[in-house]
C-alpha positions in Angstrom: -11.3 0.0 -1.3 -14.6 2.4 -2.1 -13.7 3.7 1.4 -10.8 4.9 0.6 -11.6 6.3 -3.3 -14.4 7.7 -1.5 -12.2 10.0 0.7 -9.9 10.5 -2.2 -12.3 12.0 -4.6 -13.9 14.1 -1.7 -10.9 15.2 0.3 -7.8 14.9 -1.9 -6.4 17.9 -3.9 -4.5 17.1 -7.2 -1.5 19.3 -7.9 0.1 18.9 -11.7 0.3 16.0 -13.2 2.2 14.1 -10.4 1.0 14.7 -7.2 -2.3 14.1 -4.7 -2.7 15.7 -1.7 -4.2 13.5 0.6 -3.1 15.6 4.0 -6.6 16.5 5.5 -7.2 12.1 5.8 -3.7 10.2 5.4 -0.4 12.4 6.1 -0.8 15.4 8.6 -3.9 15.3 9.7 -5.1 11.5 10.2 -8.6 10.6 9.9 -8.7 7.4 12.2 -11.4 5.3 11.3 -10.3 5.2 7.9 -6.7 3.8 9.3 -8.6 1.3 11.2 -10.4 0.3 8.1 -7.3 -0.1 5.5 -5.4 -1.5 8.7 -8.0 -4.4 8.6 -8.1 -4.6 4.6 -4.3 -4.9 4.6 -5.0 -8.0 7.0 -7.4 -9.6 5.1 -5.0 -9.9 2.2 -2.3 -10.7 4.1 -4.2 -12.9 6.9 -2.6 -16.2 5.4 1.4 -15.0 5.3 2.2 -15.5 9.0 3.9 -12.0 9.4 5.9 -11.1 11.8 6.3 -7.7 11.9 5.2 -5.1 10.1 7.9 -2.0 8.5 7.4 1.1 7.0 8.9 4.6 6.7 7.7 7.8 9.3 6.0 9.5 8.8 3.6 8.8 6.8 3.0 5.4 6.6 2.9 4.8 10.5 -0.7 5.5 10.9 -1.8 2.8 8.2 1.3 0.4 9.4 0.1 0.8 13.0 -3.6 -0.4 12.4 -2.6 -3.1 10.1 0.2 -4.4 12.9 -3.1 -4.3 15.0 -5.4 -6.5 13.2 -2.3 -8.7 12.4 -1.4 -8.7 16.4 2.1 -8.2 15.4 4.5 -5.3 16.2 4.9 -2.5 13.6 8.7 -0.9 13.2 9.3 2.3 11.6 12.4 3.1 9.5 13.4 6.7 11.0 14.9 9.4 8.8 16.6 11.1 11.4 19.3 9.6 13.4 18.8 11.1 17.0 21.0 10.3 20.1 19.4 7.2 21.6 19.6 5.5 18.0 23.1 4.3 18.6 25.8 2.9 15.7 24.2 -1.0 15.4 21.5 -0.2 12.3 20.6 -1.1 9.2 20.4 1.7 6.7 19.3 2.7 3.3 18.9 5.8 1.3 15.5 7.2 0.1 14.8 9.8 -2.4 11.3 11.6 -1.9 9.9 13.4 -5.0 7.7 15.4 -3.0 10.3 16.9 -0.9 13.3 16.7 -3.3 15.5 15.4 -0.6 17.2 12.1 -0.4 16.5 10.2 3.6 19.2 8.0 5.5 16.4 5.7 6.5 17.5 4.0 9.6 16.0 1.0 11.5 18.2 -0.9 14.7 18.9 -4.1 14.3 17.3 -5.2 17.8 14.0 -4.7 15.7 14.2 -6.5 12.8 16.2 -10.0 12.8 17.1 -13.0 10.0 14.3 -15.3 9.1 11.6 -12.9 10.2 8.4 -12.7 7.7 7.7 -8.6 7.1 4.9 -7.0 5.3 6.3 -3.6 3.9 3.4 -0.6 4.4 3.4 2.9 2.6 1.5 5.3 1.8 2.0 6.0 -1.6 3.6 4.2 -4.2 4.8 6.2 -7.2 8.4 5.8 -8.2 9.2 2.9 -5.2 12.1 4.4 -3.8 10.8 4.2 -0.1 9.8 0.4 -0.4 13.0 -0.4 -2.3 14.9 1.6 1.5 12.5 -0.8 2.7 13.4 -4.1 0.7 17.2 -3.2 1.2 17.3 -3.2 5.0 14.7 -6.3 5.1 17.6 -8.4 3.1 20.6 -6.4 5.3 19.0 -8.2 8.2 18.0 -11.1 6.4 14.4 -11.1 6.5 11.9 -12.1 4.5 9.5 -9.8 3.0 6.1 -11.8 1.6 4.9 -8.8 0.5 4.0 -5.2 0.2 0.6 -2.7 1.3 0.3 0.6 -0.4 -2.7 3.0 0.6 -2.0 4.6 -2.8 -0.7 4.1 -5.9 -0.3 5.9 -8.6 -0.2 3.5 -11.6 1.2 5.7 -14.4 4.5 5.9 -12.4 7.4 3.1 -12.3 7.3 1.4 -8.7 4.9 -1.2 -9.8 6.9 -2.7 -12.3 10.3 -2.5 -10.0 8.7 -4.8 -7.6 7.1 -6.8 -10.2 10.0 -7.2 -11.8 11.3 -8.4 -8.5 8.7 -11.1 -8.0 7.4 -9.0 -4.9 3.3 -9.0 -4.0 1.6 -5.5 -4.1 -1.4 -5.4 -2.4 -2.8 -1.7 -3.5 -6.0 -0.4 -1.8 -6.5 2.5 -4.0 -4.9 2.8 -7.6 -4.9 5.5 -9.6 -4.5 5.5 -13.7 -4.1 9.0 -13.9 -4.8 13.1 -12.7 -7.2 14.9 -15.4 -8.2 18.1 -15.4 -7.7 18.1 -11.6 -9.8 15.0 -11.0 -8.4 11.5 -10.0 -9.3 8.5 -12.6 -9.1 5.4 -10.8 -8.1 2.0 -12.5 -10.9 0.1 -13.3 
């Protein structure tokens, strides 16, 4: 999506080897036209999978799971990482580990939101090592859902989640994908 590498390459800072910074656009401040846009790209690949809802992981990934659930016309639910009062004792759960933050997440989402037989299209932000999408996949089959398939904003090829889910049979749909960080520039797969 030139869109999107557009606003990479212009906005995005690399850090090291390992990590983009994409917080002026995707994950602090939001840039909402571009949502709209990937929210409508994600639907066009997805258009023929008769989703039902659409999941990811807050923070993050709600902006682009929200505009895809949009043009889908189906209701978006977000895996929470906190467990606050009103989230009572009925959930399904999974643990994340985030190699930004060097924390591990008790993702969390309540059963009343996600049921058996339902078709879900998994929707993150980035995808580097897959441990947020495999949370993901792991409450999807605790409730018995289906998942037909996964949307990444980003992903950063030269890093393992790829081949998890491929070696899982699972659909990646990437909208941006990155081969590598050089010299503080992003290369782009071709």
């Amino acid at each position: 999506m030139k869109l999107l590498e557009d606003k990479i390459k212009n906005e995005g800072r690399v850090i090291g080897t390992e990590v983009l910074k994409v917080d002026n656009f995707l994950n602090h401040q939001v840039d909402p036209a571009l949502m709209a846009a990937m929210g409508e790209e994600f639907a066009r690949l997805f258009e023929n999978d008769n989703i039902d809802k659409v999941l990811t992981v807050e923070s993050s990934g709600i902006a682009p799971a929200v505009f895809t659930a949009l043009a889908l016309h189906v209701p978006m639910v977000f895996a929470r990482k906190k467990k606050s009062l009103t989230l009572v004792d009925d959930n399904y759960t999974a643990d994340v580990y985030s190699f930004t933050k060097q924390e591990t997440n008790h993702i969390i989402v309540d059963k009343r939101f996600i049921s058996a037989g339902e078709r879900i299209l998994l929707i993150d932000d980035f995808l580097a090592n897959g441990q947020a999408v495999e949370g993901m996949l792991q409450i999807a089959d605790a409730a018995g859902a289906e998942v037909v398939g996964v949307g990444i904003v980003i992903e950063k090829t030269f890093q393992k989640g790829r081949a998890i889910l491929d070696e899982k049979g699972i659909r990646v749909e990437s909208l941006a994908r990155i081969a590598a960080f050089e010299d503080g520039q992003v290369i782009f797969v071709n």
